[in-house]
C-alpha positions as CSV (number, residue, x, y, z in Angstrom):
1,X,7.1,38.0,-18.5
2,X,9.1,35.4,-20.2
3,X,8.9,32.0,-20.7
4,X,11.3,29.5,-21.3
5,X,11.6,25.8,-22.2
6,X,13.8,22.8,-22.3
7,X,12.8,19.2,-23.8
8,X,15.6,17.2,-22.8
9,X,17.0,13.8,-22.9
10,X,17.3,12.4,-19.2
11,X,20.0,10.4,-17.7
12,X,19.9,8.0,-14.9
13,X,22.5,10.2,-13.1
14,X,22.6,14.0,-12.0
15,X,24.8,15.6,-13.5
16,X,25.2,19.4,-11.2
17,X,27.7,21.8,-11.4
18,X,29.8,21.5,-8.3
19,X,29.0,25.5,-7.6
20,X,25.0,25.1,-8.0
21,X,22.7,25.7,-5.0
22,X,20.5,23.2,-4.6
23,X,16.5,24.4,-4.1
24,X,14.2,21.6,-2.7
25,X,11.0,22.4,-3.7
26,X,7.7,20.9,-3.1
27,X,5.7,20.4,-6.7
28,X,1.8,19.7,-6.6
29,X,-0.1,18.5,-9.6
30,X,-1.8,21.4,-11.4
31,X,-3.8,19.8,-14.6
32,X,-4.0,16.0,-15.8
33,X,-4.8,15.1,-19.2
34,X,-6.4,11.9,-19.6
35,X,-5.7,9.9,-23.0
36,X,-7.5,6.5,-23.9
37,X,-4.4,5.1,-22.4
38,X,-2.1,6.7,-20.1
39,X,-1.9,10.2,-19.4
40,X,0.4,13.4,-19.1
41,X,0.4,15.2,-15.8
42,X,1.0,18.9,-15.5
43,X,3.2,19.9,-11.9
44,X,3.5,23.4,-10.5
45,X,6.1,24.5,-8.3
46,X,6.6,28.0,-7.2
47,X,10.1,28.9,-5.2
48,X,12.3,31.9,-4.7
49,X,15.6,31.5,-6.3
50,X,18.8,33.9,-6.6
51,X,20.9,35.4,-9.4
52,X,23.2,32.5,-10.3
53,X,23.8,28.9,-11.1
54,X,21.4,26.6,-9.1
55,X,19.6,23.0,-9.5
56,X,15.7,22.3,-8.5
57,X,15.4,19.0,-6.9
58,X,12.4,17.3,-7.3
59,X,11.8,14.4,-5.1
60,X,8.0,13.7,-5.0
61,X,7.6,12.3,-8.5
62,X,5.9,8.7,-8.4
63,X,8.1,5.6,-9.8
64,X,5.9,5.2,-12.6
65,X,6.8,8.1,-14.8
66,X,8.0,7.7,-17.8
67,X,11.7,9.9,-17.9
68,X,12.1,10.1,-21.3
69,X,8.7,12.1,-21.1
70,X,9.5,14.6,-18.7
71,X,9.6,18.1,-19.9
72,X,9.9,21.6,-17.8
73,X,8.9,25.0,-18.9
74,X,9.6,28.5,-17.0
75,X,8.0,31.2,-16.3
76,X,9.5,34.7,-14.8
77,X,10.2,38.0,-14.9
78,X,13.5,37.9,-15.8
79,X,15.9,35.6,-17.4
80,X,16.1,32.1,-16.6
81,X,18.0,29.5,-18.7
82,X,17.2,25.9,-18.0
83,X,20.0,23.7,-19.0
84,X,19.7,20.5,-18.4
85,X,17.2,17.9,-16.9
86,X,18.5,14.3,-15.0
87,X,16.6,11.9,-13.7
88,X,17.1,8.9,-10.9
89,X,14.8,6.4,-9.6
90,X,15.2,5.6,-5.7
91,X,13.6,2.5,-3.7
92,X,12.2,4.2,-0.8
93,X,11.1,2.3,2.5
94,X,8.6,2.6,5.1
95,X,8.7,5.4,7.1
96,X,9.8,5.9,10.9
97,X,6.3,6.4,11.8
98,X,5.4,3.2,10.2
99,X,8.1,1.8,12.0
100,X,7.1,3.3,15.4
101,X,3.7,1.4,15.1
102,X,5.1,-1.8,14.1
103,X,7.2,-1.2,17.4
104,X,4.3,-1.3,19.2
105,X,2.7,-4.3,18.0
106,X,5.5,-6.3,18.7
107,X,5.7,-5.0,22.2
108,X,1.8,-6.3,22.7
109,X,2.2,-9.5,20.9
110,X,5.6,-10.4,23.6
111,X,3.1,-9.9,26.6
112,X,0.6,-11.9,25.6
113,X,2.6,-14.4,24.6
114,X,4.0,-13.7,28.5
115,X,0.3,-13.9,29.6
116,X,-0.3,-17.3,27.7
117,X,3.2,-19.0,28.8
118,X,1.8,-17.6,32.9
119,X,-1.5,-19.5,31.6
120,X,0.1,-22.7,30.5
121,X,2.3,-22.8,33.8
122,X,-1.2,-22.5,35.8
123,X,-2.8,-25.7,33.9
124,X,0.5,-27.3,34.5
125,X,0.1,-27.0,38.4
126,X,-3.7,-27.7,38.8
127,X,-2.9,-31.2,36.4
128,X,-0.7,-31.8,39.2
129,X,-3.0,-31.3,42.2
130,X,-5.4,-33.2,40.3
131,X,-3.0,-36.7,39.9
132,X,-2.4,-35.6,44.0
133,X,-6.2,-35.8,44.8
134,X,-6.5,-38.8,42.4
135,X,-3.3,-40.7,44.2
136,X,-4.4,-40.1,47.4
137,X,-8.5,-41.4,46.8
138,X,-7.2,-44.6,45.6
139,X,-4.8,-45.2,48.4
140,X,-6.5,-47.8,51.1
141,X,-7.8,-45.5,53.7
142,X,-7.2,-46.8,57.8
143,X,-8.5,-45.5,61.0
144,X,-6.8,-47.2,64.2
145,X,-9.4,-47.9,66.8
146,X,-8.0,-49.6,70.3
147,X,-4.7,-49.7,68.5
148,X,-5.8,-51.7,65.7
149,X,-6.4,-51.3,62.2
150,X,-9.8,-51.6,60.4
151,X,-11.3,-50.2,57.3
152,X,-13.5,-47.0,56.7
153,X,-17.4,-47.0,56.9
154,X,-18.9,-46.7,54.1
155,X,-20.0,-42.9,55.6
156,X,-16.7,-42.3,55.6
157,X,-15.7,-43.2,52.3
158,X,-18.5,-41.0,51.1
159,X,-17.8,-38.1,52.7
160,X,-14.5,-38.3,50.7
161,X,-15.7,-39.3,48.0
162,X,-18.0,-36.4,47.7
163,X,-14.8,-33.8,49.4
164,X,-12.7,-35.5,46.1
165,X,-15.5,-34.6,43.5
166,X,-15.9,-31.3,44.7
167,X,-11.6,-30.7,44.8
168,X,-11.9,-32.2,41.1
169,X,-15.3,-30.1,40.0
170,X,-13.2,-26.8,40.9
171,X,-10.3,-27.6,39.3
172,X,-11.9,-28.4,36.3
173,X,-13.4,-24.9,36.5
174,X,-10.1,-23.2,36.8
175,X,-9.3,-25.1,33.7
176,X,-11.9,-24.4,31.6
177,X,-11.3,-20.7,32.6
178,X,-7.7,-20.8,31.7
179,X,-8.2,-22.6,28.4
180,X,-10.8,-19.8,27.4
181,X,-8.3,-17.3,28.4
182,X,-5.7,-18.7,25.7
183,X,-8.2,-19.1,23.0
184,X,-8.9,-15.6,23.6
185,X,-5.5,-14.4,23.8
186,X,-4.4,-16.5,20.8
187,X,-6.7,-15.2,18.6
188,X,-5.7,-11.3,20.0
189,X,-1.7,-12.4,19.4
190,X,-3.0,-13.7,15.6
191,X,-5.3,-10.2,14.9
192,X,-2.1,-8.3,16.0
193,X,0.0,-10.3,13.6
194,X,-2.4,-9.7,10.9
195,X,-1.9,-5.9,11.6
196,X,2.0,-6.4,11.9
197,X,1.8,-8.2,8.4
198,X,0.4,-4.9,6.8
199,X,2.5,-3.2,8.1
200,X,5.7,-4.7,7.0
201,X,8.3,-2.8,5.1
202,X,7.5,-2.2,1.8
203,X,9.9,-0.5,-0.6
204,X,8.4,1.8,-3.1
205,X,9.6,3.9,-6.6
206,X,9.7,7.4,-6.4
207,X,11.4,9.6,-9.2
208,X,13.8,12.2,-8.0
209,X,14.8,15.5,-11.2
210,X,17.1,17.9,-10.9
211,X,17.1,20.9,-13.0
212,X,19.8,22.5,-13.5
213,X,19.3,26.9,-14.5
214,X,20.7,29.7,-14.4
215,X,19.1,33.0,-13.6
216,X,20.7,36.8,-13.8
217,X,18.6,38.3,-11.0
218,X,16.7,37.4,-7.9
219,X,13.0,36.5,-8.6
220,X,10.0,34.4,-8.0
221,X,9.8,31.4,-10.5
222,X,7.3,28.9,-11.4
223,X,8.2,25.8,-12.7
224,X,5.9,23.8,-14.9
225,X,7.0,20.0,-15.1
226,X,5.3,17.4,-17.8
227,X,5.2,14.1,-18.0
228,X,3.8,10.5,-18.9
229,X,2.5,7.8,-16.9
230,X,0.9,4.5,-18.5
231,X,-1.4,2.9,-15.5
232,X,-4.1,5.4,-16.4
233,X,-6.6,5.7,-19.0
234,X,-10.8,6.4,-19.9
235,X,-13.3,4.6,-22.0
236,X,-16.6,6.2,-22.5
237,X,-19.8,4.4,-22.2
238,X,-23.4,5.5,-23.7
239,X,-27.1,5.8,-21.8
240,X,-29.6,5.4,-24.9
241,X,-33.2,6.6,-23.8
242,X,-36.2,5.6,-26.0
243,X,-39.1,7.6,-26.7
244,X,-42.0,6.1,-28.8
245,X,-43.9,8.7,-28.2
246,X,-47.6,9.0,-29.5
247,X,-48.8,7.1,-32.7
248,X,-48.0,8.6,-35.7
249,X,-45.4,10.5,-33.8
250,X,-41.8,9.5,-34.6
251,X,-39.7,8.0,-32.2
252,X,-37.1,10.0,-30.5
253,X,-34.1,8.6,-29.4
254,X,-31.4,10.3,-26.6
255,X,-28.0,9.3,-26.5
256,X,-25.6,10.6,-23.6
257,X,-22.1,9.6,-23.5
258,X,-20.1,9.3,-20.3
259,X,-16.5,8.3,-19.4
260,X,-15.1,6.3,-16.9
261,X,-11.6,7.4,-16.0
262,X,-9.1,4.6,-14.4
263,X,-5.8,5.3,-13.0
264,X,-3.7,2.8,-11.0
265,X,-0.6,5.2,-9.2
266,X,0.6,6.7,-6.5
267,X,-1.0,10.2,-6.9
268,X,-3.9,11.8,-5.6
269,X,-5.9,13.6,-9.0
270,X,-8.2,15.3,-6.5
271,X,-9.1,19.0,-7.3
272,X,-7.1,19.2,-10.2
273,X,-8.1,20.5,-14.1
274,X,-8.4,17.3,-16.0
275,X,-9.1,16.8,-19.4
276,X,-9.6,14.0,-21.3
277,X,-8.3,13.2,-25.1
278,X,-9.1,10.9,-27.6
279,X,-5.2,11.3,-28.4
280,X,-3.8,7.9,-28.9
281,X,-0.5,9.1,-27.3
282,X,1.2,5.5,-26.8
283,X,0.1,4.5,-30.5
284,X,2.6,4.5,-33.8
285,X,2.5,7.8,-36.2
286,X,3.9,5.8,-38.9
287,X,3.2,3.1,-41.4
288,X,4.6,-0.5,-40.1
289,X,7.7,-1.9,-41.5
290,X,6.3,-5.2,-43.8
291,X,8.6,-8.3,-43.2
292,X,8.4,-10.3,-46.3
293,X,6.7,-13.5,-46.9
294,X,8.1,-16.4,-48.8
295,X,5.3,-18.4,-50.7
296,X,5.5,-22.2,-51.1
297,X,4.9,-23.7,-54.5
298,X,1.4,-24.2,-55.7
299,X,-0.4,-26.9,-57.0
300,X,-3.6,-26.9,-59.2
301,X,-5.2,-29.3,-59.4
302,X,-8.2,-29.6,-62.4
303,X,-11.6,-30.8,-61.6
């Protein structure tokens, strides 16, 4: 078995050999070391490859990776040559699935908007039979008896009276009903826009390497790929337990230290090795450059 390694310098463009094969392969994350702050994440990807010249494209690396960090190692049965290793950040945007359900929501949202404009043309119509009915109660009312005119009884203005109320009572029951209707589909049209909202396009950072190698046989390779992130990190914490014990007996104290790990990215750390280090990987490995101070004059003065 023999294993091979590359530390490289990455560019922000790939630079393949015109007569490379390209092999997209999908990496999953193998082992994550966690420092004080940030941490190095350990990728495995396993693919079949071909004598010859060819470039690994790696496209599900999160935004937040440091490229200067990224390393890749080999392992195989034969001989593989890694020769160079580029790096390119692409803004990525919601998916069509995403899009399909934001599709949706906008389809539900036209028809009840539809529904409420329907509602707002009913009100519209019963305010109008309403003025009608009102119109036509305060109109002098005439009944001709032996061809001449004279006013209503007072039983007859009653029974309109009471035939005007009960016109009036319904249609202020149909719109009652109709107002609840568009409060209720008003606040459906504003929980549907809330769902639209999160689901607006968002663009995202992903990472894609390419790798270019060379192999002289066919063969089954895995790739190891290292790197950095920052937005990660662990602090421990300590549980002290106090035992005074009997008298005379000397106290006994228990200390047990824990450690809470944070990481703010893109990747799911589930079922994976992890480690943690008290390595300050970010910090400096050599003494500060001193800038020089300039001292004013002094004064003494004698007590």
């Amino acid at each position: 078995m023999k294993k091979t390694f590359l530390a490289a310098l990455l560019t922000t463009t790939f630079l393949t050999p015109a007569i490379a094969d390209e092999i997209n392969a999908a990496s999953k994350i193998d082992a994550v070391t966690v420092f004080p702050q940030g941490a190095e994440i350990t990728r495995l990807v396993k693919t079949q490859i071909k004598s010859g010249e060819h470039t690994l494209i790696l496209d599900d690396l999160p935004g937040d990776v440091d490229p200067q960090s990224i390393r890749v190692s080999s392992i195989t049965n034969g001989n593989l040559e890694i020769r160079s290793i580029d790096s390119n950040h692409v803004y990525v945007t919601s998916d069509a699935q995403i899009a399909g359900k934001r599709k949706e929501l906008e389809i539900k949202i036209e028809s009840l908007q539809d529904q409420i404009t329907s509602f707002n043309q009913q009100k519209q119509t019963l305010n109008y039979q309403r003025k009608l009915i009102q119109d036509s109660a305060i109109r002098p009312i005439t009944i001709s008896q032996n061809n001449s005119e004279t006013q209503n009884t007072n039983q007859d203005l009653g029974s309109l009276f009471d035939l005007v109320a009960q016109r009036l009572q319904k249609l202020d029951e149909q719109s009652l009903d109709l107002k609840i209707k568009i409060r209720k589909t008003s606040q459906q049209i504003n929980d549907l826009n809330i769902k639209l909202h999160e689901l607006a396009p968002k663009q995202h950072v992903k990472l894609n390497v390419a790798v270019d190698f060379a192999s002289d046989k066919n063969m089954d390779a895995e790739f190891l790929v290292k790197y950095r992130i920052h937005n990660a990190g662990w602090q421990p914490f300590y549980d002290a337990r106090l035992n005074i014990g009997e008298k005379n007996e000397a106290p006994d104290l228990e200390l047990t230290r824990r450690a809470e790990i944070v990481q703010h990215t893109s990747e799911n750390w589930e079922n994976v090795v992890l480690t943690l280090s008290t390595t300050r990987s970010t910090g400096a490995t050599s003494a500060p450059v001193l800038s020089p101070q300039n001292l004013g004059p002094l004064t003494f003065n004698p007590t």
